[in-house]
C-alpha positions in Angstrom: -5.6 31.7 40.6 -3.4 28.7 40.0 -2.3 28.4 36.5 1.0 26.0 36.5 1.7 22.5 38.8 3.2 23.9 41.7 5.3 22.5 44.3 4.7 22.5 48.1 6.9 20.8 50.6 8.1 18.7 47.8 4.5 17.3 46.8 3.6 18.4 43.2 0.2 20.2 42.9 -2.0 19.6 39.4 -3.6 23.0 37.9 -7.6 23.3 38.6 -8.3 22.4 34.8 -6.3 19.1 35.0 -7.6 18.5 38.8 -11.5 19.0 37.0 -10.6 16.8 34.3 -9.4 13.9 36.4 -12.2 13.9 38.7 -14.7 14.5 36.5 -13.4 11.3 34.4 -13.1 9.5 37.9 -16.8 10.4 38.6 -18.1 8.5 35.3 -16.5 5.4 36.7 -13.0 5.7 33.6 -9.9 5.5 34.6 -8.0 8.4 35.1 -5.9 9.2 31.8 -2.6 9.8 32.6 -1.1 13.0 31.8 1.1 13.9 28.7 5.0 13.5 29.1 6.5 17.3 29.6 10.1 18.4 29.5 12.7 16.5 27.5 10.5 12.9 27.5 7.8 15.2 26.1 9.5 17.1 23.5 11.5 13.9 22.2 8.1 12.1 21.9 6.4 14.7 20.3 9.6 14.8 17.3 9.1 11.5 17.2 5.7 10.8 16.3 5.3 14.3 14.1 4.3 13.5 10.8 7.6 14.3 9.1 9.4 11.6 11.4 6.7 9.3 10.3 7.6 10.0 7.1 11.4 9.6 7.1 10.6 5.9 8.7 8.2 5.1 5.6 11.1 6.4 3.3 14.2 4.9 5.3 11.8 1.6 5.3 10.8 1.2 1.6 14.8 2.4 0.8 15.6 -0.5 2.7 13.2 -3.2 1.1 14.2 -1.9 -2.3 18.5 -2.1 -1.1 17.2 -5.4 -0.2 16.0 -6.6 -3.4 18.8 -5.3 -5.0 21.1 -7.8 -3.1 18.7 -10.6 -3.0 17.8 -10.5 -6.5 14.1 -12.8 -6.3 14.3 -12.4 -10.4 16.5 -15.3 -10.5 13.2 -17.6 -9.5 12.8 -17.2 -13.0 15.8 -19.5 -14.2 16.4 -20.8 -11.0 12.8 -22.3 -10.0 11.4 -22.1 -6.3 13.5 -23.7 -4.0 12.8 -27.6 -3.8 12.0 -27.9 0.0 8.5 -26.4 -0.8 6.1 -27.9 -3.0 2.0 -27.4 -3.5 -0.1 -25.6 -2.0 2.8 -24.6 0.7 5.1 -23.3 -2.3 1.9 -21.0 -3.6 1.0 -19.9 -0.3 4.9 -19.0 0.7 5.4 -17.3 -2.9 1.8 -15.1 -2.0 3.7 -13.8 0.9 7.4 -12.9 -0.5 5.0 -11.2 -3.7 3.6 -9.3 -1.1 6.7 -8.3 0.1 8.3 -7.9 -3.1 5.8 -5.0 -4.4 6.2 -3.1 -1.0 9.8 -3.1 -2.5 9.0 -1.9 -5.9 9.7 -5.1 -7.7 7.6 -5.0 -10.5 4.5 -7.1 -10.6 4.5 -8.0 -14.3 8.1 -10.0 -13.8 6.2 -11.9 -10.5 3.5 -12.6 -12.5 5.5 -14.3 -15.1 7.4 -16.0 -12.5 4.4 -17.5 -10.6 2.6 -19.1 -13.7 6.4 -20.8 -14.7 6.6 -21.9 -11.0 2.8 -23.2 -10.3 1.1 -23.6 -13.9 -2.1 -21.0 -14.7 -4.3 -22.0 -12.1 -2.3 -22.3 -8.9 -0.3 -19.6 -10.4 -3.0 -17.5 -10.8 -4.1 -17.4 -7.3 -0.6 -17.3 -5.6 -0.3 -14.0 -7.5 -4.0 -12.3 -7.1 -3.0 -13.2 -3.4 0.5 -11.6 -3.2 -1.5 -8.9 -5.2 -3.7 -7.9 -2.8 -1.0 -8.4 0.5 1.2 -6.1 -1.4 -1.4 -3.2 -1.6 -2.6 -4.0 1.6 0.7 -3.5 3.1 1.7 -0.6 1.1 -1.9 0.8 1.8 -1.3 1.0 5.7 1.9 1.9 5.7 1.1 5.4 3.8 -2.0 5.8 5.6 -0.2 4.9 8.7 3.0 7.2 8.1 2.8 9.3 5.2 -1.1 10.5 5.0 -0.6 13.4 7.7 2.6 15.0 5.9 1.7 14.8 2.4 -1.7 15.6 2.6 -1.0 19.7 2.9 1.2 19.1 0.1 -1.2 18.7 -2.2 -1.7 21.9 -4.1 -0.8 21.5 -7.6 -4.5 21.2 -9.8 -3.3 17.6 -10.8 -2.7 16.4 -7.8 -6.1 17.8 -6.0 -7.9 16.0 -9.3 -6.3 12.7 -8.3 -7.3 13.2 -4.5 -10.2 13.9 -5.1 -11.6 11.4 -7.5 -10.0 9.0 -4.7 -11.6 10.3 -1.7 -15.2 10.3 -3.6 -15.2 7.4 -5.9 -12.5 5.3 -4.5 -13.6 2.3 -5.3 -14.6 2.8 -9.1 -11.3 4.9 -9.7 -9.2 2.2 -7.8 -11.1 -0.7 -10.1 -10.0 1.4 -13.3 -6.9 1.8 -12.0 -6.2 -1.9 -12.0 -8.0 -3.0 -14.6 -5.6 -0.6 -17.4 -2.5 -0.9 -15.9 -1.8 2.7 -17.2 -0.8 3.7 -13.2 2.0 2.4 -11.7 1.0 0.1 -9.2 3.3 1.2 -5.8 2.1 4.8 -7.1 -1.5 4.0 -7.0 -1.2 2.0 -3.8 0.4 5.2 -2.0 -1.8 8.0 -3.6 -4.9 6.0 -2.2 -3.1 5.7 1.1 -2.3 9.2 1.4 -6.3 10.1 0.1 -9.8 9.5 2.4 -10.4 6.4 0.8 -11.2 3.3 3.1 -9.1 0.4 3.2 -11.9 -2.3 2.5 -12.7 -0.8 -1.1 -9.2 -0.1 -1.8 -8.7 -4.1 -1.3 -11.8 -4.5 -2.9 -11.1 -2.9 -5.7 -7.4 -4.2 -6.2 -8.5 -7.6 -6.2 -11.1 -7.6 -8.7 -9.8 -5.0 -11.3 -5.9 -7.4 -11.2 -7.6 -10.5 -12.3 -7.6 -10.1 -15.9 -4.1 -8.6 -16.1 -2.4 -11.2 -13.5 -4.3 -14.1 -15.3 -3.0 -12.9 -18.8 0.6 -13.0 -17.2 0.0 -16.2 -15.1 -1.2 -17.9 -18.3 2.1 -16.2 -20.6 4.5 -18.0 -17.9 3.0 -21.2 -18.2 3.0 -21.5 -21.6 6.6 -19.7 -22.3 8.2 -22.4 -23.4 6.0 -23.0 -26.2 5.6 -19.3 -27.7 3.5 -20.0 -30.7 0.9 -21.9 -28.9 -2.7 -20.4 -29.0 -2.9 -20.1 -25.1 0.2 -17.9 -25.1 -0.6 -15.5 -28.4 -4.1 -15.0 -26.7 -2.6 -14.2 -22.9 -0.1 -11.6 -25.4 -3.1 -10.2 -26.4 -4.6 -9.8 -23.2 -1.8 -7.8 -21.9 -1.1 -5.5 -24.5 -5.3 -4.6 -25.8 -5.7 -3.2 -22.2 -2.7 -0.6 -22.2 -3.8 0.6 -25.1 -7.6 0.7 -24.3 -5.8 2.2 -20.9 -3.9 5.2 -22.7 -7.1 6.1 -25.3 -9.7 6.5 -22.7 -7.2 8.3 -20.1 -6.6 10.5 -23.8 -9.9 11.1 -24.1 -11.1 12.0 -20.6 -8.4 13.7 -19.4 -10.6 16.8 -19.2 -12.2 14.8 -16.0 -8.9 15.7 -14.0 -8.6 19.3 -14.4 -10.5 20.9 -10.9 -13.6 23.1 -11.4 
């Protein structure tokens, strides 16, 4: 009984279990797969697309974009204004994109907020950052999922962390929308912990879109009106952002119970 490819006259020889599985995938009309790479192709391929490879990418990748921001510094939009090349629609659509980017890199969304109602007024601004929002966490989203889910997930033992997974995996959407509507969770943290849960993409976007509309609007609407600080529109969006942290911290207070496993 054959059990290894052997060689005769210099013409390799497949083992019966590969020879079946070829031919029985020729029979149904497929193409025959090819077969997997052995000896030193094989074991380099398999390093590199283990989990904890994938992993080290994700971290040398996010190290990278937050080195980056370090050196490019996109605060200075803030006194600096957007360059003047751009202007309209093509400015707000252009900002949407380097947000996006931005909150990959841990840039903090309350500072590009600010910066898109200054740039584009409440409005535009508005919906340049709800846009850049939801890019951010999409990208972030994928990227976990993509090369972080399979190498965390067996890390997660401790009782809090289980909690968290599962209240994602079953009620992703209502936890995500929670999530973003009392900005009590860091958002790059709650992007990754949803990437590295079961929950699906679609109400992960879903969710991240509506549940950052009051807070982004609230911070759109405070950097359009900064330079007038004791106008109504500007005490109100104050309001806005700080009743919701609070509201955010009591009910987290009083349901905390909800996380401990049973």
């Amino acid at each position: 009984m054959l059990d290894a490819t052997t060689r005769s006259g210099g013409t390799a020889t497949v083992t019966p279990r590969t020879a079946a599985t070829q031919l029985a995938v020729a029979t149904a009309g497929g193409p025959v797969p090819p077969a997997p790479p052995t000896g030193f192709v094989g074991r380099v391929t398999r390093v590199l697309l283990s989990p904890w490879s994938r992993l080290s990418l994700l971290v040398a990748l996010l190290a990278s974009a937050a080195t980056a921001v370090l050196l490019f510094q996109p605060q200075r939009l803030l006194t600096e204004g957007w360059p003047p090349q751009l202007g309209g629609a093509a400015a707000a659509v252009a900002y949407a994109v380097a947000y996006g980017l931005c909150t990959v890199a841990f840039v903090p969304r309350p500072l590009l907020n600010l910066a898109a109602g200054a740039l584009f007024g409440s409005q535009l601004g508005l919906a340049s950052a709800l846009a850049g929002t939801v890019l951010g966490a999409g990208l972030a989203f994928c990227l976990g999922r993509v090369l972080g889910q399979e190498a965390l997930r067996p890390l997660l033992r401790g009782k809090w962390l289980k909690a968290a997974d599962g209240q994602l995996s079953r009620h992703g959407f209502r936890s995500m929308l929670a999530a973003r509507l009392f900005p009590g969770v860091p958002f790059a943290a709650a992007n990754y912990c949803a990437a590295v849960s079961r929950m699906g993409l679609l109400p992960f976007l879903l969710a991240t879109a509506l549940g950052s509309i009051p807070n982004t609007a609230a911070y759109a609407v405070a950097g359009a009106r900064a330079s007038t600080p004791t106008s109504p529109a500007f005490l109100i969006a104050l309001a806005c952002i700080a009743l919701p942290g609070l509201a955010g911290a009591l009910v987290a207070w009083r349901k905390r119970h909800r996380l401990r496993p049973r």
